[in-house]
DOKENU-398293 format. One line per 10 residues: number of its first residue (from 1); their letters; for each residue x, y, z of N, C-alpha, C. Coordinates in steps of 0.2 Angstrom, whole numbers. Atoms other than C-alpha are relative to their C-alpha. Layout:
REM residues N
NUM	a	X,Y,Z,X,Y,Z,X,Y,Z  ...
***
This chain:
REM residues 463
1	xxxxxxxxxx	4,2,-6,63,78,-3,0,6,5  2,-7,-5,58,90,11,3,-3,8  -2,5,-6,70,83,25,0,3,6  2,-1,-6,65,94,39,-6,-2,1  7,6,-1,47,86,39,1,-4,2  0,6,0,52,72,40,5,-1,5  -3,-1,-8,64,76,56,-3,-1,3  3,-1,-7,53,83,65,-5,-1,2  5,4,-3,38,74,65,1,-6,2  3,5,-3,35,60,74,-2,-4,-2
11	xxxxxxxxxx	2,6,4,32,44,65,-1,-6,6  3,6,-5,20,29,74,4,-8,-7  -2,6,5,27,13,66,-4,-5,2  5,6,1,16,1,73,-8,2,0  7,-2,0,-3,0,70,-1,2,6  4,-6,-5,-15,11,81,-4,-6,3  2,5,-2,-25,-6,83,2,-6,-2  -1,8,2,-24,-23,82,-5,-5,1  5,6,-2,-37,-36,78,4,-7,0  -2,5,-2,-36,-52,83,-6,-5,-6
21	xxxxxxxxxx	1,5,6,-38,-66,70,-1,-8,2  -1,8,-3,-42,-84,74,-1,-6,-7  2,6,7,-39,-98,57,0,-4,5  0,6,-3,-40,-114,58,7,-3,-3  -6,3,1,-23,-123,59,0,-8,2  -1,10,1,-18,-142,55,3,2,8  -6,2,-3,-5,-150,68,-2,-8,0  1,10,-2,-2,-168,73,-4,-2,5  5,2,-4,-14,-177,80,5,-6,6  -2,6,-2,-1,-184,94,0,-6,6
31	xxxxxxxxxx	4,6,-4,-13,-193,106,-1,-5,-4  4,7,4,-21,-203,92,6,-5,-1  -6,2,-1,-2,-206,88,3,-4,6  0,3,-8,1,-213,106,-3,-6,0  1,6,2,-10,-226,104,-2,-3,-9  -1,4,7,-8,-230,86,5,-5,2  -7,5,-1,10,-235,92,-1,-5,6  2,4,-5,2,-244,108,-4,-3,-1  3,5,1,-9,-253,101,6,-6,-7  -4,5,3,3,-259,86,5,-3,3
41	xxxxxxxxxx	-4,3,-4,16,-264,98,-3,-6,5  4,8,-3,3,-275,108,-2,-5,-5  4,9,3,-4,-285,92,8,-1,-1  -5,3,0,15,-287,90,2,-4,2  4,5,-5,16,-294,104,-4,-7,-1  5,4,-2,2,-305,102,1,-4,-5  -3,3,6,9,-311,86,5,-4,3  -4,5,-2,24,-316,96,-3,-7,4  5,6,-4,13,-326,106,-2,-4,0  4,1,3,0,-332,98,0,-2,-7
51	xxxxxxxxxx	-1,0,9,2,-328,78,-6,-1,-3  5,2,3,-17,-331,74,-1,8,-5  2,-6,4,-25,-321,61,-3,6,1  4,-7,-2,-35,-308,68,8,2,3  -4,-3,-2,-18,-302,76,6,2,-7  -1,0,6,-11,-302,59,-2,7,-3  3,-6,5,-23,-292,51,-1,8,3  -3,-7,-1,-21,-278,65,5,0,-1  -7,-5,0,-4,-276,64,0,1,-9  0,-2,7,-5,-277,44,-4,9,-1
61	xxxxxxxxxx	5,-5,1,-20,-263,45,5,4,4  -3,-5,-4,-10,-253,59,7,1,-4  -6,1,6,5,-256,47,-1,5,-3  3,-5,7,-2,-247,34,-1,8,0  -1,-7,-4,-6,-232,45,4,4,0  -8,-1,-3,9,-229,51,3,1,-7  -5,-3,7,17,-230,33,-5,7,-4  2,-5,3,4,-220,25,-2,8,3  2,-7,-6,-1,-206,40,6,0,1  -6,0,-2,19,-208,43,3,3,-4
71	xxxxxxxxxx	-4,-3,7,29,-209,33,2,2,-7  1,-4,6,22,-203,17,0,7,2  -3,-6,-3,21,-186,25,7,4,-1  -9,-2,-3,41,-185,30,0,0,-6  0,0,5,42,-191,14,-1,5,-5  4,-2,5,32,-180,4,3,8,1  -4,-3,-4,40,-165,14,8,2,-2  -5,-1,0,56,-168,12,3,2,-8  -1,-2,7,65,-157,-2,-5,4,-6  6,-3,4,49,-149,-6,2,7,-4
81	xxxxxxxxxx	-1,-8,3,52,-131,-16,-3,4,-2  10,-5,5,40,-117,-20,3,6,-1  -2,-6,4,42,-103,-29,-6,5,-2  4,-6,2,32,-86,-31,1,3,-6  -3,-5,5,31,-76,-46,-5,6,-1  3,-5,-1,23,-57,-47,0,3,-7  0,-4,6,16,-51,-64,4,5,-2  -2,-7,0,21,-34,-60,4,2,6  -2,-3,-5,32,-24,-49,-4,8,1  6,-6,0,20,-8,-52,-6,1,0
91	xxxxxxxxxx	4,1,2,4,-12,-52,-3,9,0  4,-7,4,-7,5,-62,-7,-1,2  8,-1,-1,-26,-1,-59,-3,-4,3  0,5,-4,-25,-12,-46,-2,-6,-1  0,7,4,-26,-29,-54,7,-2,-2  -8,4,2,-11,-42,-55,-2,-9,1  2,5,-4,-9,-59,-54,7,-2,6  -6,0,-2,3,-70,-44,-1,-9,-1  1,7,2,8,-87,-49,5,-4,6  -4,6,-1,15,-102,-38,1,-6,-1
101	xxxxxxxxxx	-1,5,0,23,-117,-37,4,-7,3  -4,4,-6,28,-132,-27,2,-5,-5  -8,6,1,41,-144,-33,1,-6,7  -2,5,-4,43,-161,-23,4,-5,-4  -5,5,2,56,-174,-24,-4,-6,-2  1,6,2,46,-190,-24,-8,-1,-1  9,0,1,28,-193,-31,-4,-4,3  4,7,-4,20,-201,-18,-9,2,2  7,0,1,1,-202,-17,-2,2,7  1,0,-8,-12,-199,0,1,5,2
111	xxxxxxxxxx	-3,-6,-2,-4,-183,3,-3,7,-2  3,-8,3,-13,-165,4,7,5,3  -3,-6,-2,-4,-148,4,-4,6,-1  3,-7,0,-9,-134,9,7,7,1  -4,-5,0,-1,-116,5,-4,7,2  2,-7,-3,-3,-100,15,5,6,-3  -6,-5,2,5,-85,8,-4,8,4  3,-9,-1,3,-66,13,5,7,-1  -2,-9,3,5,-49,5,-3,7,6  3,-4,-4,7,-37,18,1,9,-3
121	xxxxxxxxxx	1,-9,1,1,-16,15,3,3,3  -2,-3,-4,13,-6,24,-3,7,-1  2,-6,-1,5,11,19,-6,1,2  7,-1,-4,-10,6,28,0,3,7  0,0,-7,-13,9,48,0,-7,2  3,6,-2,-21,-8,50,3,-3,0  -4,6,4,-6,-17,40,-6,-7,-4  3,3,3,-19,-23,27,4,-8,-2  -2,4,1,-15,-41,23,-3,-4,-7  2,4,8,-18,-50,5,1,-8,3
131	xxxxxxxxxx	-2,9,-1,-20,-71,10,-1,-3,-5  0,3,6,-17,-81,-4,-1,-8,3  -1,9,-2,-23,-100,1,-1,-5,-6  4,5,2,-24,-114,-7,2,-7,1  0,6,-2,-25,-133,-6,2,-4,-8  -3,5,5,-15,-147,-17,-2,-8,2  0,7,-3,-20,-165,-17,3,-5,-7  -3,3,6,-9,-173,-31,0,-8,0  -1,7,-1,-7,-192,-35,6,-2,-3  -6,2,3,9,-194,-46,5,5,-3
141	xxxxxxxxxx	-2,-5,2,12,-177,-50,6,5,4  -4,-2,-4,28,-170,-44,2,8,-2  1,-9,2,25,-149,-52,-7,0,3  8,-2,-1,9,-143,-44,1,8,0  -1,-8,0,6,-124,-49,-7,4,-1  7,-3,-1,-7,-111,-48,0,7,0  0,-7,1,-10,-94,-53,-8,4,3  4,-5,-3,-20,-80,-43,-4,6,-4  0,-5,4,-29,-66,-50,-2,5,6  1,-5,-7,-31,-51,-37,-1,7,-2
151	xxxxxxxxxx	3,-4,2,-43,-37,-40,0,6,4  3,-5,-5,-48,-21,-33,8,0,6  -4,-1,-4,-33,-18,-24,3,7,4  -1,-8,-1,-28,-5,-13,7,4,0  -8,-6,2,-14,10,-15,6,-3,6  -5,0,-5,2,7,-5,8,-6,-1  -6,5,2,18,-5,-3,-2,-6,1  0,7,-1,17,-23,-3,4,-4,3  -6,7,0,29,-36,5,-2,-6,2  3,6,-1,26,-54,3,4,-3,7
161	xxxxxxxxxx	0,4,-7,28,-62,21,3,-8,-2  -1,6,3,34,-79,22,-4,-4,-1  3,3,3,26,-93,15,0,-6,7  1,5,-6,20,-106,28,-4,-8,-5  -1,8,6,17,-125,18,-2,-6,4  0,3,-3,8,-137,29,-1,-9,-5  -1,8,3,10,-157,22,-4,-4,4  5,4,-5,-4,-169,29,-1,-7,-5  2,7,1,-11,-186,26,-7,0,1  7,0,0,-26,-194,21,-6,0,5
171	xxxxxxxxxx	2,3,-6,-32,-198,39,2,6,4  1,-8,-4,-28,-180,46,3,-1,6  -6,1,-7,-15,-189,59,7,4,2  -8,-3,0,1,-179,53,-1,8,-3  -1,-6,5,4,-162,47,6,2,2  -6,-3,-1,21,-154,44,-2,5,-3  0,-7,2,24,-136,44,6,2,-3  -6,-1,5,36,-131,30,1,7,1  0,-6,3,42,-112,29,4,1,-3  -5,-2,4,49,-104,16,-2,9,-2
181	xxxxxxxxxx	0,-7,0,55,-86,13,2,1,-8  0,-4,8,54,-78,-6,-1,9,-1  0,-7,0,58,-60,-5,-3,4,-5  4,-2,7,45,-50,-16,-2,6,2  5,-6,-1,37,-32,-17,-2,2,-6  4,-3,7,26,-22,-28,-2,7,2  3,-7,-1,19,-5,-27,-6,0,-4  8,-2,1,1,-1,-28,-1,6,-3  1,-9,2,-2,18,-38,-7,2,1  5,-4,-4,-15,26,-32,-4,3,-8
191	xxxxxxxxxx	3,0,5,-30,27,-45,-5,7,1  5,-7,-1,-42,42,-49,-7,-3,2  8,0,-3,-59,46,-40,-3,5,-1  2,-6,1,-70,57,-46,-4,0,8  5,-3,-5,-83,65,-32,-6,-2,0  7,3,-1,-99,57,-26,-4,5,-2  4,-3,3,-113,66,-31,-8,0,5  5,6,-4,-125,56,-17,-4,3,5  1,-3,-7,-126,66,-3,1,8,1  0,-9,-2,-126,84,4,6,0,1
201	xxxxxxxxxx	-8,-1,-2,-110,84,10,5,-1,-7  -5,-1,6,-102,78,-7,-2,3,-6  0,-5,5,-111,91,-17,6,5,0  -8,-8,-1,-97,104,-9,4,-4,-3  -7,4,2,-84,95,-19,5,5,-2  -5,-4,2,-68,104,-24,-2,2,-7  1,-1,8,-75,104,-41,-1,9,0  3,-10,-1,-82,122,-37,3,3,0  -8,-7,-1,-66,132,-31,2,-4,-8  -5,2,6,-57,120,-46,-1,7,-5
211	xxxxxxxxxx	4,-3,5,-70,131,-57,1,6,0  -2,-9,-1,-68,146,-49,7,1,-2  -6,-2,2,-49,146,-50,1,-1,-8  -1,-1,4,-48,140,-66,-3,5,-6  2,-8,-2,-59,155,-70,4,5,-2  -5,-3,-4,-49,165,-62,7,0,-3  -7,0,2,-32,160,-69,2,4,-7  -2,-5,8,-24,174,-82,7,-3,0  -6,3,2,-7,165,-82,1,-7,-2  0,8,1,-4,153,-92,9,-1,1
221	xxxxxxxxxx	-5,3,0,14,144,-88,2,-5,-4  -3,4,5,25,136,-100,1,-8,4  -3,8,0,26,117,-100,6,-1,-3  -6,3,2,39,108,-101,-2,-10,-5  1,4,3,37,94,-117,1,-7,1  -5,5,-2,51,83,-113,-2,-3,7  0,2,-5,48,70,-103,7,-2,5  -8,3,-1,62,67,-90,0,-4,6  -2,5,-6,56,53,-79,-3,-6,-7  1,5,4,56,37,-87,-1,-8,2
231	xxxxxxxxxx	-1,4,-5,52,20,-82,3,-6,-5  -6,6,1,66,6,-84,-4,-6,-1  4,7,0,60,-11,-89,1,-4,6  2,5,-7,64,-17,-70,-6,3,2  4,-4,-4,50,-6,-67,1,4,7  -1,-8,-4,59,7,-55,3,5,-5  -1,-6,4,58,23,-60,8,4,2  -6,-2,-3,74,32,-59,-1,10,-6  0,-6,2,74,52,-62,7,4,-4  -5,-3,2,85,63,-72,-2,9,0
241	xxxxxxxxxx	2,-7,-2,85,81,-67,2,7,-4  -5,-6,5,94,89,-82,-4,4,0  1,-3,-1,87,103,-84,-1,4,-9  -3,0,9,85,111,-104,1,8,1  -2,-7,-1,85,128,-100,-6,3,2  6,-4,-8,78,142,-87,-6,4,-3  6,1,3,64,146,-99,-3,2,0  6,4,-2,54,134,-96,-2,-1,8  1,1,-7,55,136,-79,1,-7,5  -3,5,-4,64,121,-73,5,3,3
251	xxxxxxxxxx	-3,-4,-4,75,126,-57,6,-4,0  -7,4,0,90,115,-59,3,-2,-5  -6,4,6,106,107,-69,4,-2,6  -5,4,-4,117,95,-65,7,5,0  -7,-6,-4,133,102,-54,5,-1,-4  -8,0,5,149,107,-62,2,3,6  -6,-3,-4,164,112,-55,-1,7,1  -4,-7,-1,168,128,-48,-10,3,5  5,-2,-3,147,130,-42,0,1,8  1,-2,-9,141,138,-25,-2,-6,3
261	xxxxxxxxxx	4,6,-4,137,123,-13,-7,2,4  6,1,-1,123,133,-6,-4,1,-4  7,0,8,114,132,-24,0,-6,1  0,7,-1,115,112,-21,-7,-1,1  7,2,2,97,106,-25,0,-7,5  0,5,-3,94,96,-9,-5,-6,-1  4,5,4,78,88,-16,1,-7,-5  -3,5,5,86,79,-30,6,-3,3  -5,6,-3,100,72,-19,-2,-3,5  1,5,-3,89,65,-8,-6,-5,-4
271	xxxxxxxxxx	1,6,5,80,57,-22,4,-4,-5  -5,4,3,96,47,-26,2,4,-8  1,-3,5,97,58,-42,9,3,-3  -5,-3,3,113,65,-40,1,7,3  0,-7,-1,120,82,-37,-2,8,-4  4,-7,7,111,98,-46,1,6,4  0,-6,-3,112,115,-45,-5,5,-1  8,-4,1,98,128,-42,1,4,-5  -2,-6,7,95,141,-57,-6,5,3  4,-5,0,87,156,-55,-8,0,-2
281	xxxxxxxxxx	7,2,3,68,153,-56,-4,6,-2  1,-7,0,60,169,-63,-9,-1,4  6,-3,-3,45,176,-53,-7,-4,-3  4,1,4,32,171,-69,-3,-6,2  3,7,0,35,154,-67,0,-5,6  1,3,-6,36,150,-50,-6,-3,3  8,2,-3,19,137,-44,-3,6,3  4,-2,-2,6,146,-38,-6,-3,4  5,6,-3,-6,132,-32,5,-6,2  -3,6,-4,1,121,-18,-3,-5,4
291	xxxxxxxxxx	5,7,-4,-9,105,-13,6,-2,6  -7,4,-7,-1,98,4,-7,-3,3  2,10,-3,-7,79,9,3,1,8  -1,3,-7,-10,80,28,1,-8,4  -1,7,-1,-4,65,35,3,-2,9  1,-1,-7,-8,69,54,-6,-8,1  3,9,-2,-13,51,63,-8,-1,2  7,2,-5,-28,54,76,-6,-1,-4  6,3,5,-42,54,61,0,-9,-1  -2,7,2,-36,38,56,0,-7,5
301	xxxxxxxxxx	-3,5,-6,-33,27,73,-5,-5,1  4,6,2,-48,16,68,2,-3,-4  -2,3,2,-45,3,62,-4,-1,-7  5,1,9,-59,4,46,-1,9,0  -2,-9,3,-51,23,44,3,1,-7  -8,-1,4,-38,19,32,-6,1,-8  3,-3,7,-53,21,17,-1,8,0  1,-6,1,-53,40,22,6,4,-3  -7,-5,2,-34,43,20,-1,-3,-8  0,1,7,-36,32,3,-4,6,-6
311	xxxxxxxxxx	7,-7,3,-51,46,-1,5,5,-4  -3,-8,1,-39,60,1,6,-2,-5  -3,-1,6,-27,53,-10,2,-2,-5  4,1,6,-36,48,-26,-3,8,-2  5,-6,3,-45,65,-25,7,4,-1  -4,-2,2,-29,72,-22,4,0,-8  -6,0,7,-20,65,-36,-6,4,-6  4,-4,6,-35,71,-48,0,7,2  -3,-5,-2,-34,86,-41,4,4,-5  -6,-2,5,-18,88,-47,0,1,-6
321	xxxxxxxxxx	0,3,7,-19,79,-64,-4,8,-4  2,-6,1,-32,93,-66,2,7,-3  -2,-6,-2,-26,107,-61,7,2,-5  -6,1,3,-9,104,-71,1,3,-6  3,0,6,-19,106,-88,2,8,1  0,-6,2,-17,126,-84,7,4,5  -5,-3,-2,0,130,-72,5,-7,4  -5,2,-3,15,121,-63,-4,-3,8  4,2,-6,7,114,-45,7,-3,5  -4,1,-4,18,113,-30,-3,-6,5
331	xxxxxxxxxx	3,4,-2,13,96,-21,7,0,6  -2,0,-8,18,94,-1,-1,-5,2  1,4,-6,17,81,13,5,0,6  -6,0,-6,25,77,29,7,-1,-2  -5,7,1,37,65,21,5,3,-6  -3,-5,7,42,75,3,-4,7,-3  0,-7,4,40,91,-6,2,-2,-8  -1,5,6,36,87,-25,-1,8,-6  0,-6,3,35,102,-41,-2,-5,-7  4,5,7,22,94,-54,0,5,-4
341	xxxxxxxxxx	-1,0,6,26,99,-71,-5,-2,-7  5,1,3,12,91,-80,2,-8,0  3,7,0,8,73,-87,9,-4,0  -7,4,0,28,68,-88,1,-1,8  -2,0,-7,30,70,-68,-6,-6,4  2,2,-3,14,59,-68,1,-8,6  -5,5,-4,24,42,-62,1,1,6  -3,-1,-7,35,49,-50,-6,3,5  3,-2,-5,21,57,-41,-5,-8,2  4,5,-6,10,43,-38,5,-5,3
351	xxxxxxxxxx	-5,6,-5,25,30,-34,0,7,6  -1,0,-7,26,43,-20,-6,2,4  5,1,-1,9,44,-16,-2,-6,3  0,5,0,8,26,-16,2,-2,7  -4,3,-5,20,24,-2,0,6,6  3,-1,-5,12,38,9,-4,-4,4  2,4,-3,4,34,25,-1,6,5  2,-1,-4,-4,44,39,5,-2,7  -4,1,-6,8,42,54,4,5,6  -6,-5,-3,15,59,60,-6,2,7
361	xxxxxxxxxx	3,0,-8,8,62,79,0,9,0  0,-6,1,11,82,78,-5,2,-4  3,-3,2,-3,93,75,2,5,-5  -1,-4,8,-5,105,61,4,7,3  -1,-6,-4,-2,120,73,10,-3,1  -10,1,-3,18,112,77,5,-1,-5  -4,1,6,22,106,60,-2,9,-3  -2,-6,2,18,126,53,4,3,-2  -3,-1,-1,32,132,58,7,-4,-7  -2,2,3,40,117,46,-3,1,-11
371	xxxxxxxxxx	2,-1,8,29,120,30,-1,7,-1  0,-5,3,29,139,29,3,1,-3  -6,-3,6,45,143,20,-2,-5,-7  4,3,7,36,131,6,-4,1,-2  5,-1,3,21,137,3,0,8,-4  -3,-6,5,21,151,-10,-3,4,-1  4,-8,0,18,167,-12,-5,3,-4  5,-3,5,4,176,-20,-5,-5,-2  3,4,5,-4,161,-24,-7,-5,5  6,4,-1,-17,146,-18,2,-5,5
381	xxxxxxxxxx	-3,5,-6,-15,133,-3,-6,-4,1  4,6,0,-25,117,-4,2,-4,3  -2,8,-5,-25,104,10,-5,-7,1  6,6,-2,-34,88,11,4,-4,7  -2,6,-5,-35,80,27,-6,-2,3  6,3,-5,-47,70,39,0,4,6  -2,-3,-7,-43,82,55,-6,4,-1  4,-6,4,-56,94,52,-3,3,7  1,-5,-6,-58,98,72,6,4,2  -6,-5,-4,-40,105,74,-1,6,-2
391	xxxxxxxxxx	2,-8,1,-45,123,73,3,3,2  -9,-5,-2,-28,129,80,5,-1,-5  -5,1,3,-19,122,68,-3,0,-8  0,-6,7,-28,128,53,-1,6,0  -1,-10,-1,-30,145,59,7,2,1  -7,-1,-2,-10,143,64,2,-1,-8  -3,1,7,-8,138,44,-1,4,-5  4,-8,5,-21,152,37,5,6,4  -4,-8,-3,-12,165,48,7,1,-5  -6,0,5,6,159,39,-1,-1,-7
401	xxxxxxxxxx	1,-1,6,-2,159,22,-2,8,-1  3,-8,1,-11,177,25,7,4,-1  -5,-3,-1,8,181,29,5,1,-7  -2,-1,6,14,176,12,-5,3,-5  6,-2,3,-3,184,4,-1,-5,-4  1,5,0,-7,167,0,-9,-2,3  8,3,-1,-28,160,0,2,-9,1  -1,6,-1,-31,144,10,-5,-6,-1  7,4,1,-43,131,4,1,-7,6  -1,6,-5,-46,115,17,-6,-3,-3
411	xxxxxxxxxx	5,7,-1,-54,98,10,-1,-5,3  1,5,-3,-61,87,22,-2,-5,-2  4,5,2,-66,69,20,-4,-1,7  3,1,-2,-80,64,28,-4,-7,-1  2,5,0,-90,48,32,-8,2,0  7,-3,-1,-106,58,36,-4,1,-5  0,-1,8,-117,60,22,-6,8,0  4,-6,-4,-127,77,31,5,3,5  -5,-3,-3,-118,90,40,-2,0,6  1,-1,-4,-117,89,57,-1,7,5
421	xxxxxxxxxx	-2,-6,-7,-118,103,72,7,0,1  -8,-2,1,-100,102,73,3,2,-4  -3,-3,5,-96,103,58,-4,6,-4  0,-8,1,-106,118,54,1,6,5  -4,-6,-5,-98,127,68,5,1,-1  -8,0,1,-82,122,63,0,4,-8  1,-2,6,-86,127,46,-2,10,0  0,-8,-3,-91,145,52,4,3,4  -7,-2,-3,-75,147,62,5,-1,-4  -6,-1,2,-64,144,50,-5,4,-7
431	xxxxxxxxxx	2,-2,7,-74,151,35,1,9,4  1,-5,-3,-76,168,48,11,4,-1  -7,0,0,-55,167,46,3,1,-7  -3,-1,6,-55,168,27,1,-7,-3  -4,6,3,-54,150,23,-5,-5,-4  4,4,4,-62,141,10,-3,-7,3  1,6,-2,-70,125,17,-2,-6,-6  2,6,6,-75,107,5,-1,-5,3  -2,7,-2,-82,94,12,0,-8,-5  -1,6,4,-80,76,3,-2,-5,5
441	xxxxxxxxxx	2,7,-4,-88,60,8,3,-5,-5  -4,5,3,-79,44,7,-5,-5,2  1,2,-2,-88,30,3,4,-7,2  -5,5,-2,-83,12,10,1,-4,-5  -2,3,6,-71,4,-2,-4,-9,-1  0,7,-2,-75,-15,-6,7,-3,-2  -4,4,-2,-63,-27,-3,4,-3,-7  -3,1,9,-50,-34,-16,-2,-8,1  2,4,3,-55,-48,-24,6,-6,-2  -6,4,0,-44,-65,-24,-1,-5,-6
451	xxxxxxxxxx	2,7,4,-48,-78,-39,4,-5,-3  -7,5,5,-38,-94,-45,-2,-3,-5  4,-3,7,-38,-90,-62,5,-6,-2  -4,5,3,-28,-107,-67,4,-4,5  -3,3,-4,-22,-123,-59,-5,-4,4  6,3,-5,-40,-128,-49,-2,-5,-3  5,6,5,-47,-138,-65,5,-6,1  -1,4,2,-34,-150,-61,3,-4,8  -3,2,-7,-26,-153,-42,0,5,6  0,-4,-7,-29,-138,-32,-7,3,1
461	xxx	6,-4,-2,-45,-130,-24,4,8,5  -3,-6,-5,-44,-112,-16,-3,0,8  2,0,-9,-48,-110,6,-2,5,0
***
């Protein structure tokens, strides 16, 4: 991991906007309550008095009330248990289900439940929110359970939120609100996008340099066969850094006694991996082509931005995947520094992909001084970002690539589907600097998809 990056930028932790949401929420209806008990307590009353039948038949009827709008609810409440369960902890192609289920102590009829759950996106801006609702009305059944299916999902971390469990009655006089907390996460990986094809703007695609460069490439780079990320059947991935020999051009082995502490391979010890020591990398096999994921904020600070950072890293990851087929590729961000090896490293790169997120406040022009010593000499410098007016801070990034005799490519995403006047001036100021330009259009994602794939055909509807 690259832990001066990650010092020295400035990380926003809360969303840039906030919408405001209005559901509809139960409570107790405690007026109507008020004279329930005011009136049952007069025909009471009027029974002690009197005792004719009409006062009878209210309090029988207001009886009944009261036991069914009352205390079946408390009832029905008390002891209740609910339980989540998550197909996967890594979802691959965004599709999973999730299954619940509520458990009550006594089977008492009359009684609706309703269940709110929520899966929140922390690698979004917006904190995307996945709602799971649905509505139980049982008559003797004391297991009621229901499984989810959930499509179209987007890249990023998940955390299930607490679970909120309102209990009512047939007459919509009571509702109790139950919460319950089930700690759960998952990981979204980040799926491939090929390039639109639709517009002006998405004919410039990366595909053209890809072609050129790979053209252009006379060295081929020895792969490395052996896989040596693997994934665990709890579904985390856990790395092993050994190393088979300097080759193949892998830079490290685990530490032995008696080594220099400043060969200590800080990467792998901040990827919980252990202690490793650097090995001499020969010039050959040293990356050449280094993709770096800007994840500078102000593009993003809209609230229906978060599909432009998802653009850049889908294209990114293809990119990569690409590019791989013919040398080693040094991948960047604010947050990590990553040295892709080919289809064995593909795992660990999207788990860290996935768990990217656009938040660093620092221009491109302030972090430079933080990603020069990485990018690499003689070779190729690819950046995708949405910024595409900072015109100091990528003529500040071309200056320090010119330095290493290093070519800079810059792909934008756009929303446009025609180039503006701005952007063909900006396009000629930096093309005027030596700098490849790309533009890419994103279009707008659709939404994921929630369906109740079991459970409805027999006591539950969805909300």
């Amino acid at each position: 991991m690259s832990k001066g990056l990650s010092q020295a930028s400035t990380k926003r932790t809360e969303p840039v906007s906030k919408v405001v949401e209005l559901e509809v929420r139960y409570r107790t209806r405690y007026v109507a309550w008020a004279g329930i008990l005011l009136l049952w307590l007069a025909t009471l009353v009027s029974i002690i008095l009197r005792g004719a039948a009409p006062e009878w038949l209210l309090f029988t009827a207001l009886s009944f009330v009261i036991l069914s709008s009352g205390l079946f609810p408390l009832l029905a409440s008390y002891g209740l248990r609910y339980e989540r369960k998550i197909s996967v902890s890594t979802v691959e192609l965004g599709q999973m289900q999730v299954g619940i289920t509520l458990v009550r102590l006594f089977p008492i009829p009359g009684v609706w439940y309703a269940v709110n759950d929520q899966l929140h996106n922390s690698s979004t801006m917006r904190g995307e929110k996945l709602k799971l609702r649905a509505g139980f009305t049982p008559l003797l059944h004391k297991t009621m359970s229901l499984t989810y299916s959930i499509k179209q999902m987007e890249r990023g971390s998940y955390i299930a939120k607490p679970t909120m469990i309102s209990v009512g009655d047939w007459l919509g006089l009571t509702c109790i609100i139950l919460q319950r907390e089930q700690a759960a996460s998952f990981i979204v990986l980040p799926q491939y996008e090929e390039p639109e094809e639709a517009t002006y703007v998405s004919r410039n695609t990366s595909s053209i340099w890809m072609k050129q460069r790979s053209a252009a490439t006379t060295e081929q780079l020895p792969m490395n066969n052996k896989s040596i990320w693997n994934r665990q059947a709890d579904g985390e991935l856990l790395g092993s850094h050994e190393r088979l020999n300097e080759g193949l051009g892998l830079a490290t082995r685990p530490y032995a006694s008696g080594d220099s502490y400043r060969r200590l391979d800080s990467r792998a010890a901040a990827r919980g991996m252990g202690l490793h020591t650097k090995l001499e990398q020969r010039d050959d096999n040293a990356p050449k082509l280094c993709m770096l994921l800007d994840q500078y904020d102000l593009p993003y600070e809209d609230s229906q931005q978060d599909q432009l950072f998802h653009s850049l890293v889908a294209w990114c990851l293809a990119d990569i995947v690409k590019a791989a087929e013919e040398q080693n590729i040094s991948v960047l961000s604010d947050d990590w520094s990553f040295e892709y090896h080919g289809e064995q490293h593909s795992d660990e790169l999207k788990y860290l992909l996935a768990l990217t997120r656009p938040d660093v406040a620092l221009n491109m022009k302030e972090r430079t001084i933080f990603f020069s010593p990485l990018l690499p000499t003689n070779g190729h410098i690819v950046v995708y970002s949405g910024a595409w007016k900072d015109s100091e801070g990528w003529l500040a990034l071309a200056e320090a690539a010119w330095l290493k005799g290093s070519s800079l490519e810059l792909q934008f995403v756009t929303t446009n589907r025609v180039m503006t006047y701005a952007m063909r001036e900006q396009q000629k100021v930096l093309e005027a600097a030596g700098v490849q330009i790309v533009w890419r259009y994103s279009y707008m994602k659709p939404t994921s998809i929630i369906e109740i794939e079991q459970g409805s055909e027999r006591y539950a509807t969805g909300t």
